[in-house]
N, C-alpha and C positions, 0 to 999 in steps of 0.2 A: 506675942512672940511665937506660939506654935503656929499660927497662920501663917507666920512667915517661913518659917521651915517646913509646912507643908507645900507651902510654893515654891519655897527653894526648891524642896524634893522635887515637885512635879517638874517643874523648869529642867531639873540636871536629868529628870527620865527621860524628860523631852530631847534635850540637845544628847543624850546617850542615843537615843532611838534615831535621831537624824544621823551623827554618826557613824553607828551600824549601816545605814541605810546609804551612806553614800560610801560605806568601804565597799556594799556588794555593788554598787553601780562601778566601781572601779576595778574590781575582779571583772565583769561582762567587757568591759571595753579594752583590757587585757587580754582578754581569750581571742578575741578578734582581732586585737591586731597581730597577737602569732600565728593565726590563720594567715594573716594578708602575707606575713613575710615567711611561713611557709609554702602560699602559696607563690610567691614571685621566687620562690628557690626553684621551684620544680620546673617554670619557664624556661630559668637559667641551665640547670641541667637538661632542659628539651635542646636549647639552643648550643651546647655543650657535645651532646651529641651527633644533633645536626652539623655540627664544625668536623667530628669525627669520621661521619662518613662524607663529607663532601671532602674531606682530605684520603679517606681512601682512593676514589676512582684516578686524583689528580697523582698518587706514587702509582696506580696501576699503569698511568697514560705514560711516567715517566722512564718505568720498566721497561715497556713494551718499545718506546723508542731506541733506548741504548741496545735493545734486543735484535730489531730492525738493522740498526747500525753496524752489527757484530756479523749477522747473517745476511746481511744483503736481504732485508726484506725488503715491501712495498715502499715505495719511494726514495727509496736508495741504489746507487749506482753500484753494479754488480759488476767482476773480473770477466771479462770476455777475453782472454786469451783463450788461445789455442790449447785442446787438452794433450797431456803427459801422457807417453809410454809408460811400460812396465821400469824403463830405464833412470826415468824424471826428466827425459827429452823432448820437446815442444815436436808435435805429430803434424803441427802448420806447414806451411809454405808452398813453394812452387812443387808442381807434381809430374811438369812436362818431362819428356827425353827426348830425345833425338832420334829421328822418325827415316832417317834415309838407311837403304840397306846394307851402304859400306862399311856402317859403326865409325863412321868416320876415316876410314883405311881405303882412297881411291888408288884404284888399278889402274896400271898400262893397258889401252884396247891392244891386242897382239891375234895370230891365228890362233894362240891356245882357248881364249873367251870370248871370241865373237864369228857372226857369220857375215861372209863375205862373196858378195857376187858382181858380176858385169852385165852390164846387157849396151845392148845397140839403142840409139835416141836416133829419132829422124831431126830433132830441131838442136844442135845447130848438128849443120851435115859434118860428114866425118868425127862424130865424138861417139862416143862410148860414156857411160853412166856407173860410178864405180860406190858400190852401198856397201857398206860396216853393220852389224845392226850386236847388241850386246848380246851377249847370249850367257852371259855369268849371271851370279845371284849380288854383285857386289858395283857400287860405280864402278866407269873405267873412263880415262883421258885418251882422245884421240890427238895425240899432239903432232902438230905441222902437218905436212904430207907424206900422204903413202911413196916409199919407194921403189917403183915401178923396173923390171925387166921380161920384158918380151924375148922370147925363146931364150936361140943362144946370146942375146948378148951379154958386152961387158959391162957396158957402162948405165948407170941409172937414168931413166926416164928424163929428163928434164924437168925442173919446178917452177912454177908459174909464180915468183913472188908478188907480182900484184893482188894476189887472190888471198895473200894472209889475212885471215880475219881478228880482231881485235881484242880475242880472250879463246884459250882454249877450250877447244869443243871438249865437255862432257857430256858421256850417255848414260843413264837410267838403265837397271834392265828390261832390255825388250826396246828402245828406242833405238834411232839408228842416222848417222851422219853420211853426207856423201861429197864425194872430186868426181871431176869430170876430166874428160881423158883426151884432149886434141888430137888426134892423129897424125894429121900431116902439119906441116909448115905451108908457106908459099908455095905454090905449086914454081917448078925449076928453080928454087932454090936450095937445093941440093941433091944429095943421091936418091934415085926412084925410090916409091915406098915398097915396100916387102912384103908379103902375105903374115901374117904371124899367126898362130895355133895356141900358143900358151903364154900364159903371165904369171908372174911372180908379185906378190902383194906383201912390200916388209913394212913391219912398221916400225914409225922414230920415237927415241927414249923420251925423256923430260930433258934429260941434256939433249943440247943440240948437235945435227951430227950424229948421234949415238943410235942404236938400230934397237929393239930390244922383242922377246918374245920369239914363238915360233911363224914363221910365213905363211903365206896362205898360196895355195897353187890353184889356179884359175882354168878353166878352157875356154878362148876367144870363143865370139857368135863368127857363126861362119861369114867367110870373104872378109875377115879384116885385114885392110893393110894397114902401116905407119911409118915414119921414116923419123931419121935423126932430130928432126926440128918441129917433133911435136912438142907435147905438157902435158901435165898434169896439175891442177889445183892442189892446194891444201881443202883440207878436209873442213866442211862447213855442214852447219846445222837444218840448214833448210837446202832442199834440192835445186826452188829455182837460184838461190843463191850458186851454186856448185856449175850449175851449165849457161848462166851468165855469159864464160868468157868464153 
């Protein structure tokens, strides 16, 4: 009977001792695996953060566009108008004027704004050459023909209407328009020609008919005669146009 119960004893020290023996084996394999799953925490917090900043740069990128968009930065289409006065009125547009010197206000050519002279032409025979030239600071219209009287007479020169030209002559100042001056008619087609000495040079309104300004007083080249059944041109812009007829 006590051999037996000595053997029990040892038996239950034994299975006592194995059990101790497998609690610490269960403690060791415990510790390690809170290692393992503290160490897959720390991953997870690596990759955690990495999420953190790779979401920084993408609101930096996002900022920076709406930023762009507000100021007209890089790659965005910028207001190109015209800049403001002191008034808030656009400073753009046309800048031209108007470049001629009458401001727009053309003169009657008359003796008071222009200079006027005669001379003798050998081609065609018997004419006279009759020049205007501006002498004002302002345009001025040479409209129709000059009004012509030699000495005493009564009556005006006669006008050549064939010679009207197609738009009235305006001059510039310092440019100069000219009529040429027929002398005689047919020869015995009327009364002999007459010596003359002086001319009278009027000039015609815009209305027709109408005389306007002061005259211009002349002295013939010497030995001029004329008689009733000469002419005179209207007034044209080029000379050989004027001694044509």
């Amino acid at each position: 009977m006590r051999s037996n119960r000595i053997r029990t004893t040892v038996l239950a020290a034994t299975a006592l001792l194995a059990a101790l023996s497998l609690t610490a084996c269960n403690g060791d394999d415990g510790s390690t695996s809170d290692n393992g799953k503290a160490g897959a925490s720390a991953p997870a917090a690596d990759s955690a953060g990495k999420q953190d900043q790779s979401a920084a740069p993408e609101k930096d990128g996002t900022d920076a566009t709406d930023a762009d968009a507000t100021t007209g930065g890089s790659g965005t289409t910028k207001n190109t108008a015209p800049p403001a006065d002191s008034d808030g009125k656009n400073t753009g547009g046309s800048t031209n004027k108007p470049g001629n010197t009458s401001n727009g206000k053309d003169a009657t050519c008359t003796g008071d704004n222009t200079k006027v002279t005669v001379t003798k032409v050998s081609r065609p025979v018997n004419h006279l050459l009759l020049t205007v030239t501006n002498a004002g600071s302002q345009l001025c219209n040479a409209y129709y023909a000059p009004k012509l009287r030699f000495d005493d007479a009564q009556a005006v020169f006669p006008i050549l209407d064939d010679s009207q030209p197609q738009a009235v002559v305006t001059l510039d100042p310092g440019q100069s328009a000219y009529a040429s001056i027929g002398l005689t008619g047919e020869p015995g087609a009327g009364p002999a020609p007459r010596k003359g000495t002086h001319l009278q040079v009027n000039f015609a309104g815009k209305n027709p008919g109408s005389t306007s300004g002061t005259a211009a007083e002349l002295s013939l080249p010497a030995n001029t005669s004329w008689d009733d059944n000469g002419f005179v041109t209207y007034w044209q812009t080029e000379m050989a146009d004027a001694l044509q007829y």
